[in-house]
PADREN-304476 format. One record per residue: residue in one letter; x, y, z of N, C-alpha, C, CB in turn. Coordinates in nm, 3 decimals, padded with zeros to 5 digits. Glycine has a CB too. Example, Ala and Ser with C-alpha at 12.3 -4.5 7.8 and 13.67 -1.06 7.14 Angstrom:
+---+---------+---------+---------+---------+----------+---------+---------+---------+---------+---------+----------+---------+
! r !  n_east ! n_north !    n_up ! ca_east ! ca_north !   ca_up !  c_east ! c_north !    c_up ! cb_east ! cb_north !   cb_up !
+---+---------+---------+---------+---------+----------+---------+---------+---------+---------+---------+----------+---------+
! A !  01.319 ! -00.569 !  00.780 !  01.230 !  -00.450 !  00.780 !  01.320 ! -00.330 !  00.780 !  01.131 !  -00.447 !  00.905 !
! S !  01.285 ! -00.225 !  00.708 !  01.367 !  -00.106 !  00.714 !  01.290 !  00.003 !  00.787 !  01.408 !  -00.060 !  00.572 !
+---+---------+---------+---------+---------+----------+---------+---------+---------+---------+---------+----------+---------+
//
This chain:
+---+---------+---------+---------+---------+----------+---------+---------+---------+---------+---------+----------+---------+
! r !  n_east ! n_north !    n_up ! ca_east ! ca_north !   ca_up !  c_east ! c_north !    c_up ! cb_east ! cb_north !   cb_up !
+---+---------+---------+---------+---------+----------+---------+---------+---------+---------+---------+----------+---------+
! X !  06.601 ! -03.030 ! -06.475 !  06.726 !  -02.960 ! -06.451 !  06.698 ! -02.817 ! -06.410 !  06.816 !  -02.965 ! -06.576 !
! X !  06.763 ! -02.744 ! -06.310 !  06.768 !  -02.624 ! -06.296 !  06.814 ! -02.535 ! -06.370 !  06.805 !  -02.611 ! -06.219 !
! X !  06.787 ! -02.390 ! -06.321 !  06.870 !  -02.278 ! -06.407 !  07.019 ! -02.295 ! -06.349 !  06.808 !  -02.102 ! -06.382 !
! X !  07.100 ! -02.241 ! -06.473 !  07.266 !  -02.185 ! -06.400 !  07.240 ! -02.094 ! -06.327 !  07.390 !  -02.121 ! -06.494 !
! X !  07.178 ! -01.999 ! -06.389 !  07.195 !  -01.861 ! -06.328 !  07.062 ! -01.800 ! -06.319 !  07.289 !  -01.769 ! -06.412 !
! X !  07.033 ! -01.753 ! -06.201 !  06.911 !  -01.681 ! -06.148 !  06.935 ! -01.552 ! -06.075 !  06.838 !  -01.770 ! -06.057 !
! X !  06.872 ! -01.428 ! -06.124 !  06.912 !  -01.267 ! -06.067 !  06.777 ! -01.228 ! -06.029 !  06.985 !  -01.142 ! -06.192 !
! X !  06.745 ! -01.144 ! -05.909 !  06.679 !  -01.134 ! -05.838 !  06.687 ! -01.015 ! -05.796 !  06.684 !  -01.211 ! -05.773 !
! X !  06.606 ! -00.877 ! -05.823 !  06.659 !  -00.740 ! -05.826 !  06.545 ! -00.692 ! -05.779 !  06.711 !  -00.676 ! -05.958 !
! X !  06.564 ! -00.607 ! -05.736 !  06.443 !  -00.501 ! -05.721 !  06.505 ! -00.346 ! -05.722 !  06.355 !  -00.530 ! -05.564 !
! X !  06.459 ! -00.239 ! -05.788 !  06.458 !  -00.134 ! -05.801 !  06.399 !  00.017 ! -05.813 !  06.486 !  -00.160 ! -05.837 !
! X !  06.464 !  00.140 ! -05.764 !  06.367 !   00.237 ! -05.787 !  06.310 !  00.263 ! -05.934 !  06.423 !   00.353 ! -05.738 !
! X !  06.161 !  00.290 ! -05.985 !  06.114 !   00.408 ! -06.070 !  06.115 !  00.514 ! -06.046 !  06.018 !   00.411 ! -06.103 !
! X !  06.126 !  00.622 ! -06.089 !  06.084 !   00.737 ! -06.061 !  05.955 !  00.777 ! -06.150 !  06.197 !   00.824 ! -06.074 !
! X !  05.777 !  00.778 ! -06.132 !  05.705 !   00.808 ! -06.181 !  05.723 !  00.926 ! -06.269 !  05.636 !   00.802 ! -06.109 !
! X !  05.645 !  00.923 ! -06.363 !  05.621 !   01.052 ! -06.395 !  05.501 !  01.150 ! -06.299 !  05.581 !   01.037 ! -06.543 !
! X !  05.459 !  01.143 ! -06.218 !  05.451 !   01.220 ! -06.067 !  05.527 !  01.227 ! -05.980 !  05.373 !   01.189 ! -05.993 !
! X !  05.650 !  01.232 ! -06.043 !  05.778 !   01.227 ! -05.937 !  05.804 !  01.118 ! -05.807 !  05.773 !   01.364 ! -05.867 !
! X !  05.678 !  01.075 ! -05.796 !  05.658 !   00.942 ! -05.721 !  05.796 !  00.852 ! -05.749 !  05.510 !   00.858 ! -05.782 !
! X !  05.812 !  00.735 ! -05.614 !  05.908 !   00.673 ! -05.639 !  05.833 !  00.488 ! -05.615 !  06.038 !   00.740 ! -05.535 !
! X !  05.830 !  00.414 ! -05.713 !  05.794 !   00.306 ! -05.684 !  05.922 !  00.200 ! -05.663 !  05.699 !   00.276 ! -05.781 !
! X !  05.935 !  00.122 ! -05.593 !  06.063 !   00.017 ! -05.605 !  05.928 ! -00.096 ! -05.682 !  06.169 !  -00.050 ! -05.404 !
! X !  06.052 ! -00.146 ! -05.766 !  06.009 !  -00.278 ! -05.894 !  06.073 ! -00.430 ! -05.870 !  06.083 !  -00.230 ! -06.068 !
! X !  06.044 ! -00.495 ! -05.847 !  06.074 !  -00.651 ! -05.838 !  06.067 ! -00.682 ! -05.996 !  05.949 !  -00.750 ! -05.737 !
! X !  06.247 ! -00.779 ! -05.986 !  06.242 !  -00.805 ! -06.136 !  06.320 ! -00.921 ! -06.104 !  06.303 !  -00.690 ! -06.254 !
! X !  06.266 ! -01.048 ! -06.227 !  06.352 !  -01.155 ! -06.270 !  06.413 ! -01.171 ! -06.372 !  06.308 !  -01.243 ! -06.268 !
! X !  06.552 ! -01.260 ! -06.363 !  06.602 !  -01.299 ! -06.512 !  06.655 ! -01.432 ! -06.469 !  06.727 !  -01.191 ! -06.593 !
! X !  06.640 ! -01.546 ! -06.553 !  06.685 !  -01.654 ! -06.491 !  06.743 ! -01.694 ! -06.673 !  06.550 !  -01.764 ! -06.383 !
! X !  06.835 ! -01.765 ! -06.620 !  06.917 !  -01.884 ! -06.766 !  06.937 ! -02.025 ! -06.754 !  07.081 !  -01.852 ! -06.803 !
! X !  06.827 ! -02.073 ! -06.816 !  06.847 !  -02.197 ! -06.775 !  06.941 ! -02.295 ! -06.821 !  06.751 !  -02.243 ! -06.782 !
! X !  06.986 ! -02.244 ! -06.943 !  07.090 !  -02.355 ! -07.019 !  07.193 ! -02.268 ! -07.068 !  07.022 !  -02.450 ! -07.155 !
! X !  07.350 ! -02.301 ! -07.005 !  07.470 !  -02.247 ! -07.080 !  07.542 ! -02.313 ! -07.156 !  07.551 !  -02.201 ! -07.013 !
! X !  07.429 ! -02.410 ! -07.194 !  07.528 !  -02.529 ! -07.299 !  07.565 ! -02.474 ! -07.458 !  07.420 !  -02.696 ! -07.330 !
! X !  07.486 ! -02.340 ! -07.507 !  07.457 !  -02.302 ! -07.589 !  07.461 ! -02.145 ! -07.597 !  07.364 !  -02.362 ! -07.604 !
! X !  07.570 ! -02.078 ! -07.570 !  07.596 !  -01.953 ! -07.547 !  07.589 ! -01.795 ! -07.667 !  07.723 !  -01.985 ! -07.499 !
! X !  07.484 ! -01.737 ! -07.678 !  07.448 !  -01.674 ! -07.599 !  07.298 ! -01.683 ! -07.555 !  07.488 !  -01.574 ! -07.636 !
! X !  07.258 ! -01.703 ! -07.438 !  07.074 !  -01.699 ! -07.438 !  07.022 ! -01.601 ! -07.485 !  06.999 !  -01.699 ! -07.309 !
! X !  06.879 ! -01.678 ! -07.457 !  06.742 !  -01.631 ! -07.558 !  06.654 ! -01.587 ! -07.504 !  06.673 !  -01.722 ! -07.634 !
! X !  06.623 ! -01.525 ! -07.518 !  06.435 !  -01.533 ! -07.411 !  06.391 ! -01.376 ! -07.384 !  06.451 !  -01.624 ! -07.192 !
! X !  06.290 ! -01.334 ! -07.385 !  06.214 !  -01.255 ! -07.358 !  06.209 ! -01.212 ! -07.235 !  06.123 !  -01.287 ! -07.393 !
! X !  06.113 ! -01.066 ! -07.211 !  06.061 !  -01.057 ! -07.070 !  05.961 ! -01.004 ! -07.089 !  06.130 !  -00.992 ! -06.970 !
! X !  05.885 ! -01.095 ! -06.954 !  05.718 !  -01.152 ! -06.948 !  05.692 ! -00.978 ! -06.812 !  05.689 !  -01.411 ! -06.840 !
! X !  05.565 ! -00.903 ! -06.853 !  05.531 !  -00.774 ! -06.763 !  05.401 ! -00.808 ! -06.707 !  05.522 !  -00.625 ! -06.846 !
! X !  05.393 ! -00.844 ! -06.587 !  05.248 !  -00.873 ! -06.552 !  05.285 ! -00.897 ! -06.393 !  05.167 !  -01.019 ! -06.644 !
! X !  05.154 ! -00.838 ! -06.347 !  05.142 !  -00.831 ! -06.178 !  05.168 ! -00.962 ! -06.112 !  04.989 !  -00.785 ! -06.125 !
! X !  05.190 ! -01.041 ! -06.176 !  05.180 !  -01.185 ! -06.099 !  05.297 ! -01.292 ! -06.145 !  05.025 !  -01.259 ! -06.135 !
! X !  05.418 ! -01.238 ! -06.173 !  05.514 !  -01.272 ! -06.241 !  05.598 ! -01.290 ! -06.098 !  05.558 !  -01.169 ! -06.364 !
! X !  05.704 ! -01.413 ! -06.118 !  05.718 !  -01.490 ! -05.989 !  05.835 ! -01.559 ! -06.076 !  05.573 !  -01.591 ! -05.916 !
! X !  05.983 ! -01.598 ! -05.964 !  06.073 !  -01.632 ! -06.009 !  06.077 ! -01.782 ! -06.033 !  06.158 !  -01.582 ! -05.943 !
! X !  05.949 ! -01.859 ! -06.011 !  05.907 !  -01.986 ! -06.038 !  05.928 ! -01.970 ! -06.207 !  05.744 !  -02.021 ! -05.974 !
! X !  05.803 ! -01.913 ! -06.221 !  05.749 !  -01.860 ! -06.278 !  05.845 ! -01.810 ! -06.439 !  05.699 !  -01.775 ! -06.179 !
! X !  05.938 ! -01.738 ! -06.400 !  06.023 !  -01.726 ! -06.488 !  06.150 ! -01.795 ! -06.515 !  06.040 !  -01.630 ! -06.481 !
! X !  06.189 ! -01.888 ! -06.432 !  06.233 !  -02.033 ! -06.455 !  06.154 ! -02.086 ! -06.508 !  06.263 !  -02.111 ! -06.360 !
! X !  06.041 ! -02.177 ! -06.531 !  05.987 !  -02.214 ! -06.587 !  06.018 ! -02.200 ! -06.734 !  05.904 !  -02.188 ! -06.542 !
! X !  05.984 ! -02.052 ! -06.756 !  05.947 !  -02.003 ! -06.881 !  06.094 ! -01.987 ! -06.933 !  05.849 !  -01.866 ! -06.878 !
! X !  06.198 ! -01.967 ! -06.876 !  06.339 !  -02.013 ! -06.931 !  06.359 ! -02.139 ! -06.957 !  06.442 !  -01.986 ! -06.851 !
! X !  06.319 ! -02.228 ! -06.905 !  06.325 !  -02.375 ! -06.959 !  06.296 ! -02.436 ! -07.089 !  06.252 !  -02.440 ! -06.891 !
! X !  06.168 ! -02.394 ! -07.067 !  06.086 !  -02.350 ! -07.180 !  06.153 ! -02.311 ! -07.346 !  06.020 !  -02.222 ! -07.119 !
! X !  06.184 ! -02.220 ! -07.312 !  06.314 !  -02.142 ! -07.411 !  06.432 ! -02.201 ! -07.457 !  06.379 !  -02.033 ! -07.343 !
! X !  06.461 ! -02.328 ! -07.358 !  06.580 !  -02.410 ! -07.367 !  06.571 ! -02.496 ! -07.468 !  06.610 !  -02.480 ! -07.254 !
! X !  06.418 ! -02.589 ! -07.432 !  06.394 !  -02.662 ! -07.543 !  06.363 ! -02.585 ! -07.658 !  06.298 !  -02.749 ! -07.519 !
! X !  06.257 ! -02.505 ! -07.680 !  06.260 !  -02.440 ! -07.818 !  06.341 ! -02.399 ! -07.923 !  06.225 !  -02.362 ! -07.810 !
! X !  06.446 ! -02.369 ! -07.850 !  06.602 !  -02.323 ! -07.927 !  06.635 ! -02.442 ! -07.957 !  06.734 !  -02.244 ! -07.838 !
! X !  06.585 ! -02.553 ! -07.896 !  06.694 !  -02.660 ! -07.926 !  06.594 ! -02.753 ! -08.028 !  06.762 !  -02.753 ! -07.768 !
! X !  06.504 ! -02.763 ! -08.058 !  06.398 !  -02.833 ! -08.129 !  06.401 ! -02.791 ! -08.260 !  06.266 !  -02.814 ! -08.073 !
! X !  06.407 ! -02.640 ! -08.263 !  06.455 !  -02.566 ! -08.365 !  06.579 ! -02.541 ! -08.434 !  06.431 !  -02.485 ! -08.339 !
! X !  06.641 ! -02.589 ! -08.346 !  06.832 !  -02.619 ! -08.400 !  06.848 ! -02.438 ! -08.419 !  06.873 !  -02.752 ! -08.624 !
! X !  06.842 ! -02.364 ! -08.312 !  06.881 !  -02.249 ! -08.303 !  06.954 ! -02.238 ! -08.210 !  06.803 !  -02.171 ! -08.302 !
! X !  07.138 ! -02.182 ! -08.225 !  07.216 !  -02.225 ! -08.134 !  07.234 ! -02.099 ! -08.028 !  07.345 !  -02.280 ! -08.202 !
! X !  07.103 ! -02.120 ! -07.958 !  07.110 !  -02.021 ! -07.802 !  07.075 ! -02.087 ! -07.684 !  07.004 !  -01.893 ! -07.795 !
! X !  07.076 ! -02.091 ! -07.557 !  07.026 !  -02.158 ! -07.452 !  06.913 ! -02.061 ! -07.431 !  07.127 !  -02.185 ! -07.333 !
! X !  06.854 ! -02.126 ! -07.333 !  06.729 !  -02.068 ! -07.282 !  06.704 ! -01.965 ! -07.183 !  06.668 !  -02.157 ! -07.240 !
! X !  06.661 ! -01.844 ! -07.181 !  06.629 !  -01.717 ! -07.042 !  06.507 ! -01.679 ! -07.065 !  06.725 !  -01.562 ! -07.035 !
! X !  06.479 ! -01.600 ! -06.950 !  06.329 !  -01.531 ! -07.000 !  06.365 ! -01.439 ! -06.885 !  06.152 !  -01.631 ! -06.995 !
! X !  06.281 ! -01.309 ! -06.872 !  06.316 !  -01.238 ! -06.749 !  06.175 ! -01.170 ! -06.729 !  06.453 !  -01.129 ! -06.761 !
! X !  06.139 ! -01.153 ! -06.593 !  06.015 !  -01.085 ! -06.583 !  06.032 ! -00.950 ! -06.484 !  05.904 !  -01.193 ! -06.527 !
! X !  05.913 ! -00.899 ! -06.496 !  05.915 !  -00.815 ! -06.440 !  05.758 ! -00.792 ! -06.374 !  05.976 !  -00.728 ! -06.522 !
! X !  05.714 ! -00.758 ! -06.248 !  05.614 !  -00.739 ! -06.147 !  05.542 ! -00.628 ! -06.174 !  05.665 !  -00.729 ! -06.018 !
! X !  05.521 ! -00.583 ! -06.261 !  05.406 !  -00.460 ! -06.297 !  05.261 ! -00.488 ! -06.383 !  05.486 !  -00.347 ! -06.393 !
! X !  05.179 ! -00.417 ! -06.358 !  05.056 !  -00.370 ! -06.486 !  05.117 ! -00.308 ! -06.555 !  04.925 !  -00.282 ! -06.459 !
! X !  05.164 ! -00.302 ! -06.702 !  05.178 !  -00.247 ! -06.794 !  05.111 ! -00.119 ! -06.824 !  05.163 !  -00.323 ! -06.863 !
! X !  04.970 ! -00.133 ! -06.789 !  04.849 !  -00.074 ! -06.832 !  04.820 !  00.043 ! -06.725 !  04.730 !  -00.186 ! -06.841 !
! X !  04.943 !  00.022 ! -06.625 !  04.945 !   00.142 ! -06.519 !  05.032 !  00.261 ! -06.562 !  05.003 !   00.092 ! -06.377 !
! X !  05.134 !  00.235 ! -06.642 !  05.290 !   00.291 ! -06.676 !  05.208 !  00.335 ! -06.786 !  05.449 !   00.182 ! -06.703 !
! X !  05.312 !  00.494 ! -06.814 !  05.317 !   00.567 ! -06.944 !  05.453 !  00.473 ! -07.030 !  05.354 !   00.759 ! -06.910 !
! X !  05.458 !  00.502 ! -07.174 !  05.552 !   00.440 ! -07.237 !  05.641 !  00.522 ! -07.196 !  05.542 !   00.416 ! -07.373 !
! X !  05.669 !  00.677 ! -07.142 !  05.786 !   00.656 ! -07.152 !  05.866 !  00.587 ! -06.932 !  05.841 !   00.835 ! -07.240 !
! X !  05.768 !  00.583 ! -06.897 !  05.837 !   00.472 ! -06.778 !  05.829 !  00.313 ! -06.795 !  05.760 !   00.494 ! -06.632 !
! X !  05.802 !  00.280 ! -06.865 !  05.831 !   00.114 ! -06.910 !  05.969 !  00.151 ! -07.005 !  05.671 !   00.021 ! -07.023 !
! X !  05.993 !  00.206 ! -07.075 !  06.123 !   00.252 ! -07.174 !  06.227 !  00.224 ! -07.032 !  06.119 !   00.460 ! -07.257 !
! X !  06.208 !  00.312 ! -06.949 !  06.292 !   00.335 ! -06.798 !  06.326 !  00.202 ! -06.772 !  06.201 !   00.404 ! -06.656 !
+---+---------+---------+---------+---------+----------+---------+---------+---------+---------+---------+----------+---------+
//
């Protein structure tokens, strides 16, 4: 089964070198049978809206195996972590 809902964004940072990076970001929901979703977001250079469908699916069953009444999301985001100061990941 697919997601309901899949968002697909990209946006400015403003570095702390005043630099401006644009950011590719996912959030996908795969199940609204169970309102409100669940799920995390995954930070890594290689994060892909496959990718985070997947891992919302994922989330669908777990909530539900567990008899925890949320549907499934996950949302990612296209960065090294390990590049960003904390306070531009906060951003």
């Amino acid at each position: 089964k697919g997601c309901n809902s899949v968002l697909r964004v990209q946006f400015p940072l403003r570095r702390d070198d005043d630099s401006i990076e644009i950011i590719n970001a996912y959030r996908a929901q795969h199940s609204h049978h169970r309102l409100p979703t669940k799920g995390g977001i995954r930070f890594a250079p290689v994060v892909d809206l496959q990718e985070v469908e997947a891992l919302a699916s994922l989330m669908t069953y777990k909530c539900s195996m567990v008899d925890v009444p949320f549907g499934g999301a996950k949302g990612g985001i296209r960065i090294t972590p390990q590049n960003y100061s904390d306070r531009e990941l906060e951003k």
